[in-house]
C-alpha positions, 0 to 999 in steps of 0.5 A: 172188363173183368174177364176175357170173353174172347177165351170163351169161345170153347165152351161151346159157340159153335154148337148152339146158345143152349149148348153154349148157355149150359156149359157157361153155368155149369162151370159156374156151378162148380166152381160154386159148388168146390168153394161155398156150398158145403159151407152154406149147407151147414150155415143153414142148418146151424140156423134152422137147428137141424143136425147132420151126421158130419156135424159131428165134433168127435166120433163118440158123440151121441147127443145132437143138440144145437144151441140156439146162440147163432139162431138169436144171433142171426134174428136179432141182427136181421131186427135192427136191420128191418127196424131201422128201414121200415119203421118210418112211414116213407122208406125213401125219398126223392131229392131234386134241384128245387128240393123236395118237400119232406115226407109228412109225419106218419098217419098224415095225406102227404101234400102235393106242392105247387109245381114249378118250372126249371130254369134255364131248359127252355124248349129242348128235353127236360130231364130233371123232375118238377117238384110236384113230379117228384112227389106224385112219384115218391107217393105213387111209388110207394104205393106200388111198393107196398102192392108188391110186398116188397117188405116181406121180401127184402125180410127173406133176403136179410134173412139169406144175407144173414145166414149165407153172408149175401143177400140177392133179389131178383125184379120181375114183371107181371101183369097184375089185374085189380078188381076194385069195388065201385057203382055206376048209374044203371043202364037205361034208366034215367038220372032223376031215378037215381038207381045204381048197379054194384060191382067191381072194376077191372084195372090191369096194370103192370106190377114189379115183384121182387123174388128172392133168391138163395144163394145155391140158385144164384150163379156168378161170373167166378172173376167178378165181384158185383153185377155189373162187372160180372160176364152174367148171372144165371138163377136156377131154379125149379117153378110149377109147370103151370108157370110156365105153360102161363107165360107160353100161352100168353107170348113171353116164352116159346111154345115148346115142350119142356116136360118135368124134371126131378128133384135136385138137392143142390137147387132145391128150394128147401132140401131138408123135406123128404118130399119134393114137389113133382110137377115142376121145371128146371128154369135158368134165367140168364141176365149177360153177356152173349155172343151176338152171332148166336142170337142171331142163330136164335133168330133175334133182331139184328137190329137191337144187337149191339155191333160187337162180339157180345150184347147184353140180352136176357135168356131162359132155357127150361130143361135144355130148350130155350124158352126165351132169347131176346137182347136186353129190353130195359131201357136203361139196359141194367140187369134185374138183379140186386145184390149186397154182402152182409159184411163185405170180403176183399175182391170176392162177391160172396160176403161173409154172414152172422152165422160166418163170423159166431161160426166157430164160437157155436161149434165150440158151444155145441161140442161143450152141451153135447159133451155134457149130455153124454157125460149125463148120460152115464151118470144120472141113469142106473147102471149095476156091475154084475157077477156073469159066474152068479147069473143064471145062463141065457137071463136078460139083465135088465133094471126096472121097477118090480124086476125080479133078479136070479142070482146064484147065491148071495144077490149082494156078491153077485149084483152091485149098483155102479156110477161113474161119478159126477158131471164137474160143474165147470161146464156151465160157466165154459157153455155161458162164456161161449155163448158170450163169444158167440155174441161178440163175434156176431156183434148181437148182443144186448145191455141185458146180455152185457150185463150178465157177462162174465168180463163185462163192465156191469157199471152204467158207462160200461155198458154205454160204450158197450152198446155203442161199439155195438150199434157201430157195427149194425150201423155199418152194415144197414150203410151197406145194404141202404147203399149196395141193395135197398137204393139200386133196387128203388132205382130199378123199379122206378126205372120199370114202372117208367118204361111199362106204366109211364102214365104214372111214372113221367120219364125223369132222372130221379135222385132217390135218397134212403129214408131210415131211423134207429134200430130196436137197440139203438133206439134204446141206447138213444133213450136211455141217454136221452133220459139221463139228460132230462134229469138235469135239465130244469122242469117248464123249460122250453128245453124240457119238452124238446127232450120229453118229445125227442123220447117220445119219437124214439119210442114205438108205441101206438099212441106216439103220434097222440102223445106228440100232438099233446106235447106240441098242443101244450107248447102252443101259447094259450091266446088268453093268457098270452093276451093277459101277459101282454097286459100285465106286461104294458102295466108293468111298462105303463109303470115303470114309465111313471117312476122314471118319470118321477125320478127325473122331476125329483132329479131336476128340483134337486138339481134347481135345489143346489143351484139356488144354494150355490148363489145364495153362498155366493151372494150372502156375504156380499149382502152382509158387507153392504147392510152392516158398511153402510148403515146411515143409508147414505149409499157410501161406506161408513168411516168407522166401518173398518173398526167395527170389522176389526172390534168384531174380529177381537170379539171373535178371538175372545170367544175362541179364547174362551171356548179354549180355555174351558176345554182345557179346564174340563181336561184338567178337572179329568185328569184331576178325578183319574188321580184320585181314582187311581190312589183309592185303587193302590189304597185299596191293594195295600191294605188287601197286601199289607201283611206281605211286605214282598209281595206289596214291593212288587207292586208299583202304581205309576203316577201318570201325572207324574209320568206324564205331561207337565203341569199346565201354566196359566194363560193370561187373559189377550 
């Protein structure tokens, strides 16, 4: 355990749990006071815009603006937060062993599934939902949730977190009574009549309710760094007397009387106003550890107090009488109270805010305008250097229109107009460049923003990765709060409403799983890269309308849900056309059947083709041998057979012969006729060059005939 609680015992066990109680807090409240509060103080009145006489940056300053830099700062992160946890239609989701159907889109009756049995738990306790269980308590939950307005409450603790560096809550359960509108068949009168009454039916149920609580009302264990591990948590804080005559009369607290209390600024809930309410009570809710003995004292059960020296209880004292003093009842003896850092700081349990981290950058910012202002002052208003020898004695000097000035003597010796000179421009683009730093430092910047920046990368992909870093950081912290904060706190609540209303909620061990999307400047971050890779992506293709429609999801307009239902309508086959495709496709099947088929006859009576030609080759000679050898049809070969085929082959060789030697002959007669064109050509270059013997030496015909090969002999005849 994180503190030693047996040193606690001099603070006051002997005297009393009140005694004991006040004293415990009031340590707390000091040491919160010492170290945070004068920090939360000014935080809270940077982001209201409200100023102080110590927010003073120099003794001489006279203007008290603020700039609404860090107020942007703390909205626009506190947005992506609340954007990326509520814009979905189911805030969270229930997972079990036979995983859970998933929420219906948003607009849609979610749908119970048929409900299954677990395997292997035979006939002992069943701890593990079924998944019609899960659903109908994921459903109801939400349901209840929304009844709670638990929205607008987590809204506030952004807020707190934002602001203070920590966000807290505090569960609380009420009796809440519902009057439903309904009818009933009237009393008395028979059925055939048909006559109702109209009115409205009483429903009591229990309620769980989430209270936020700032920071200067919320005491911790200094030692501690989250719930769990501190001794206890106390909340101060003053509520209306008829709260807590209410709950007296109806058993919660003790019949005691507790009076009024005035106003302390430290546990105010707004201590800017300068009138307080009056009728109210100092009340401390303790959730902790406590000394057994000192329960008994108050007359608690022994037997719900745990054997040890300390027991987890719950204790509310209004104006030092103890209102309530009980052990702890929640079944799974958890403390009431959710918790996270905005942005976590090592081993201490206060976190570190927007308004924290641009802290510096705004007092600078503030200091540079307030600086301009003054300096404003002094030279955009009138002021004259007078002569006090040339007034007259007991004058008022005062510059107005239609003011009439006495002088003694020349007005123009004794009145001039003075200025101290011009404001320098400088200052402008040192107040743009803070308000740039305040931005970094909060990281709540936009594209717009980024854009204008001085040191920016204006192009496209600078301001990509820009947004990128950004959406880094709002993603770490929306991990935080989804993890430290917004599923403890689902858990918490289902935990009640099992204990108080268990005819709804069936006593199951529950794995809530935090259903979020994008924030506003994620989602457009999303968009725009999404929108640059529709541009290459091919029009009436199934990829295109998956990414028009991923757009679509990203965006948050009311008609999203009816663009999506066109988008998916539009994907679904016309049955239609698709029955004319099919057609069209079998023709075209039918078809190329067809042709294959011709084809292969085609190919077959070629094939055939060939081999006919094959035998016919082969076959041909054989029968020419055997008509022309045997030609008296005496069925034996011919004596002069032999000589015929040799006088056939000389005839052949004859004719060869011949068809050479005209070839030869048609070769000479060319080269006959190449002869005389060249010498018609040399004849007709002499006589062109004939008076230029010189030039006519330097020109040579060559005799190809000459040059080339022999004269033919003749042949004799074979």
């Amino acid at each position: 355990m994180m503190a030693k609680l047996e040193d606690l015992e001099h603070i006051g066990i002997d005297h009393g749990l009140c005694e004991w109680l006040e004293t415990l807090t009031l340590e707390w409240r000091h040491h919160y006071e010492g170290n945070y509060e004068d920090k939360h103080d000014e935080y809270y009145r940077l982001w209201r815009g409200i100023w102080a006489e110590g927010d003073k940056t120099r003794q001489s300053e006279r203007s008290r603006i603020i700039a609404p830099a860090l107020q942007q700062a703390v909205e626009s992160a506190v947005a992506e937060i609340e954007t990326a946890s509520f814009s979905q239609a189911f805030m969270f989701d229930i997972e079990d062993g036979q995983k859970t159907p998933p929420p219906p889109p948003q607009g849609q009756q979610p749908q119970n599934g048929p409900q299954m049995p677990m395997p292997g738990m035979g006939g002992g306790p069943q701890t593990q939902p079924t998944s019609a269980e899960s659903i109908a308590v994921r459903d109801q939950l939400h349901k209840d949730i929304d009844r709670a307005n638990y929205r607008a409450a987590i809204g506030e603790i952004l807020i707190n977190s934002a602001v203070f560096g920590t966000g807290i809550g505090e569960l609380v359960i009420e009796d809440s009574t519902e009057y439903v509108p309904s009818t009933q068949p009237l009393e008395g009168m028979p059925q055939e009549a048909n006559l109702v009454e109209y009115g409205v039916e009483k429903k009591s149920r229990p309620i769980i309710k989430l209270n936020p609580v700032q920071p200067k009302n919320f005491l911790i264990d200094p030692n501690s760094t989250c719930i769990s591990s501190a001794m206890g948590v106390c909340i101060e804080e003053f509520v209306g007397v008829h709260t807590v005559e209410q709950l007296q009369e109806s058993g919660v607290y003790r019949k005691v009387d507790v009076g009024t209390d005035p106003s302390d600024p430290d546990i105010d809930a707004d201590s800017e106003i300068t009138v307080q309410p009056v009728r109210k009570v100092r009340v401390k809710r303790y959730y902790g550890l406590v000394p057994t003995d000192l329960l008994k004292d108050e007359g608690v059960d022994s037997e719900l107090l745990e054997d040890g020296k300390y027991t987890e209880a719950v204790v509310v004292i209004g104006n030092g009488e103890i209102l309530k003093a009980q052990a702890n009842p929640y079944m799974c003896k958890d403390r009431p109270i959710c918790a996270f850092p905005w942005d976590v700081v090592p081993s201490r349990f206060w976190g570190r805010g927007v308004c924290e981290k641009g802290y510096m950058s705004q007092k600078a910012l503030d200091a540079e305008m307030r600086a301009r202002i003054d300096a404003l002052a002094l030279t955009t208003h009138p002021m004259m250097a007078v002569d006090a020898t040339r007034i007259p004695r007991g004058d008022k000097f005062e510059v107005r229109p239609g003011k009439m000035l006495l002088t003694n003597g020349a007005p123009q010796d004794a009145v001039m107009p003075f200025k101290f000179g011009q404001v320098d421009q400088i200052s402008f683009n040192q107040a743009q460049n803070l308000q740039m730093m305040v931005q970094q430092a909060t990281g709540a910047q936009d594209a717009a923003e980024m854009a204008k920046g001085p040191s920016s990368d204006t192009t496209a992909a600078g301001i990509s990765m820009s947004m990128g870093a950004v959406m880094k950081r709002q993603r770490r912290t929306l991990v935080n709060f989804q993890e430290s904060f917004f599923k403890p706190l689902i858990k918490k609540t289902a935990w009640r409403y099992m204990q108080f209303d268990p005819e709804k909620y069936p006593s199951k061990d529950y794995h809530f799983s935090v259903v979020s999307s994008l924030g506003v400047i994620a989602r457009e971050y999303e968009v725009s890269q999404l929108a640059q890779i529709l541009q290459v992506i091919p029009p009436n293709t199934p990829a295109h309308g998956a990414m028009i429609k991923a757009i679509i999801e990203h965006m948050n307009v009311t008609s999203k849900e009816k663009l999506l239902a066109v988008i998916d309508a539009a994907s679904q086959p016309n049955p239609q056309a698709q029955q004319m495709q099919q057609a069209q496709q079998q023709a075209q099947m039918e078809l190329q059947k067809a042709q294959t088929a011709v084809l292969m006859a085609q190919a077959e009576e070629a094939k055939g083709r060939a081999a006919k030609y094959a035998v016919e080759t082969e076959i041909m000679p054989k029968e020419t041998v055997l008509k022309y050898s045997d030609m008296d049809k005496d069925g034996r070969v011919d004596d002069d057979f032999e000589k015929k085929v040799r006088l056939a082959q000389m005839l052949m060789d004859e004719d060869k012969w011949n068809v050479e030697k005209e070839e030869r002959q048609s070769r000479l007669q060319g080269e006959l006729q190449d002869r005389q064109r060249k010498a018609e050509d040399q004849n007709l270059l002499r006589t062109a060059l004939g008076q230029n013997q010189d030039l006519l030496s330097q020109v040579q015909v060559e005799d190809e005939a000459a040059l080339g090969s022999p004269a033919p002999q003749n042949q004799g005849a074979v």
